[in-house]
N, C-alpha and C positions, 0 to 999 in steps of 0.2 A: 184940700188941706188935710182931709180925714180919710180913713179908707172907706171903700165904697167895693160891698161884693157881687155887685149886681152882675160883671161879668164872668168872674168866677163859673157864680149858678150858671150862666148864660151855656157852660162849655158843654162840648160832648166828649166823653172817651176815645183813646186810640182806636177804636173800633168802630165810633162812631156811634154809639149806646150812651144813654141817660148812667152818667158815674154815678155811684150811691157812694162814696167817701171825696172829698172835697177839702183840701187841706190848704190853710192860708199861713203863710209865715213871714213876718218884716220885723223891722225893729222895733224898740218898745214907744208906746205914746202912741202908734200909731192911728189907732181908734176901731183895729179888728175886731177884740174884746165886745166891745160897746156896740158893735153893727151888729155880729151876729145875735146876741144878748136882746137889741131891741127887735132883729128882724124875727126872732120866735115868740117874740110876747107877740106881735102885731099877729103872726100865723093862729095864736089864738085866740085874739080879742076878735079880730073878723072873719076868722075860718073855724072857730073852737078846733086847732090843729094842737094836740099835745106836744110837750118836748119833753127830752129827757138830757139831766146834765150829768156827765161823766165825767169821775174825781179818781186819782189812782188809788186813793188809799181812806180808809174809813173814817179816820179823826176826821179828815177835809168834809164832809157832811156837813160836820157841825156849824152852825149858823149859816147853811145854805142859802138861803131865802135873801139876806142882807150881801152876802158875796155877789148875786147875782146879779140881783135888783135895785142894792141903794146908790148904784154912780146915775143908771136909768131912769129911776123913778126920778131925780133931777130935772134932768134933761128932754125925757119925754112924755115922762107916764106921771106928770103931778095929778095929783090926787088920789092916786091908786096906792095900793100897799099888797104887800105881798108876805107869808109866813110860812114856815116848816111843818112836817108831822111828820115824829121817829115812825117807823112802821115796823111789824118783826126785829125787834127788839134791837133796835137803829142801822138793819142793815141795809135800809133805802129810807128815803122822806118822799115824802107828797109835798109837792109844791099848790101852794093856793091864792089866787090874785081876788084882790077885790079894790072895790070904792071905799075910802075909809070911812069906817065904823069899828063900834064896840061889836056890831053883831057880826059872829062868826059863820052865821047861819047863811050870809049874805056873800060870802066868797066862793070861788067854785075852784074845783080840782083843777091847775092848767098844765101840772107835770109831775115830774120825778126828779129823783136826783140820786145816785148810784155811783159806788167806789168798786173800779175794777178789782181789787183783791177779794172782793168777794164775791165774783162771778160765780162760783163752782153753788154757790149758797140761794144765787139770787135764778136759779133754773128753778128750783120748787114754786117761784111768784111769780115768773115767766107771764102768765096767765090777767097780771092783774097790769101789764104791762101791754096791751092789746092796742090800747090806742093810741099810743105813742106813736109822732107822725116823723120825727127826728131828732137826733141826738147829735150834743153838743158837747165835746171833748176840749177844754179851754187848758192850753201848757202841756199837750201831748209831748213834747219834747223835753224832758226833767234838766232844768239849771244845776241840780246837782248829780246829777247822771243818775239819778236812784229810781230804779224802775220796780216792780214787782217782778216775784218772779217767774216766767215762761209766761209772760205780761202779753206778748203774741196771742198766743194760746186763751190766755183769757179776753182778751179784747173781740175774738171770735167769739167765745163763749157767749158771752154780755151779749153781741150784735144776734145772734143766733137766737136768743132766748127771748128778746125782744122783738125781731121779724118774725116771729109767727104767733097763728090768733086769728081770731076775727074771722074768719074761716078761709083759712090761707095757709097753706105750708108754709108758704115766704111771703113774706111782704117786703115792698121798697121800701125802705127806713136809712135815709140818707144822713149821712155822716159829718159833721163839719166839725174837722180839726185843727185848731188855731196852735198858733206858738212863735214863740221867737226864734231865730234860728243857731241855736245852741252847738250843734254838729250834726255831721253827714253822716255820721255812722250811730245813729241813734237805731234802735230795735225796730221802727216803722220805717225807715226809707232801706235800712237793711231786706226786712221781710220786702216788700215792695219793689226790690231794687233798683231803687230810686238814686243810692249813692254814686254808683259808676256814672251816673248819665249827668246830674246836676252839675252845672258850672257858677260863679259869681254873676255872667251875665244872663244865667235864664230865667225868665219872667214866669212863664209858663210851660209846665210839664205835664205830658200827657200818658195816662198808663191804661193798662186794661183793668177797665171797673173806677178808676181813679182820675181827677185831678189835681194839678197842684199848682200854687200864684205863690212866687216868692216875690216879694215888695220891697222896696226902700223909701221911706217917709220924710223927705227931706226937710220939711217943716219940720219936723218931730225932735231930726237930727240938730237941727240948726238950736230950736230951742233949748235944747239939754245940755248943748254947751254952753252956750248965751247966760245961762243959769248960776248960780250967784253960788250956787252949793259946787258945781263943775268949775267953777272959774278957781274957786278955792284950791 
């Protein structure tokens, strides 16, 4: 009824290599948001695995914490709670999980949270960003086409300043880009070229360094018509 990424993760590259970008795209409702969302809280509740969330643009920072966590903490994580910290002067937050309480002392660091237009800014704190185990790009695809610009260019930037560290030129820091599928000739299947090869019936697509699962949620679909507001 919901989606489920497990085979997604499961795939290998056209070459046959561990993909470090991972892109899921189906219709709305489907429940991608929500898996990947719970599947990196769980990476650091029982791995202490960081994550990192990626927003296009800076205002979207704002109330992070609650965008990520309040449909989750519902549904999986009762009791837990989760809050923000501006950092250099709000051009990243610190995400921090805990058990609720008043005391702040009792929550621990479990990620970031980072607006690509300010890639070029966020290479000076590269450094504080070391343990970040994966990032998580939710509506890489803009409903209103509005991208940053040479949005490419910084989404390299971002991934580059965050894979290294730890005493590593590169680190694997894998990628998972969620979205509805808004168009084919968006800036990442473009760079990727990804748009020539995709058809309405391909499930999955394989590239080099990359995969990709485009879905249809038939429950999802069904209900959204069925709905009192669509019926209208």
């Amino acid at each position: 009824m919901y989606y489920d990424g497990t085979k997604l993760l499961s795939m290998l590259d056209i070459t046959g290599n561990k993909p470090e970008i991972y892109m899921c795209t189906s219709n709305r409702s489907a429940g991608k948001t929500t898996w990947f969302n719970r599947f990196a809280v769980k990476k650091y509740l029982n791995e202490n695995k960081k994550f990192m969330l990626v927003y296009r643009f800076d205002y979207e920072l704002d109330d992070c914490a609650d965008k990520f966590f309040k449909e989750i903490r519902t549904l999986f994580f009762t009791g837990w709670n989760m809050f923000s910290r501006r950092k250099a002067k709000g051009k990243y937050h610190e995400l921090y999980i805990g058990l609720n309480t008043d005391e702040e002392m009792e929550y621990q660091l479990c990620g970031y949270a980072v607006a690509l237009n300010s890639a070029d800014k966020l290479k000076k704190y590269s450094h504080f960003f070391a343990d970040t185990s994966m990032m998580i790009f939710d509506e890489f695809q803009a409903e209103d086409n509005k991208y940053c610009s040479e949005e490419i260019a910084k989404f390299i930037s971002l991934h580059t300043s965050v894979a290294r560290g730890g005493g590593n030129q590169v680190r694997y820091v894998p990628v998972y880009m969620i979205g509805n599928p808004v168009s084919i000739v968006n800036p990442y299947y473009i760079a990727m070229k990804i748009s020539a090869r995709l058809t309405a019936e391909t499930k999955f697509l394989k590239g080099r360094g990359f995969v990709l699962e485009q879905g249809f949620n038939e429950s999802a679909s069904k209900a959204q018509e069925q709905s009192a507001f669509n019926s209208a």
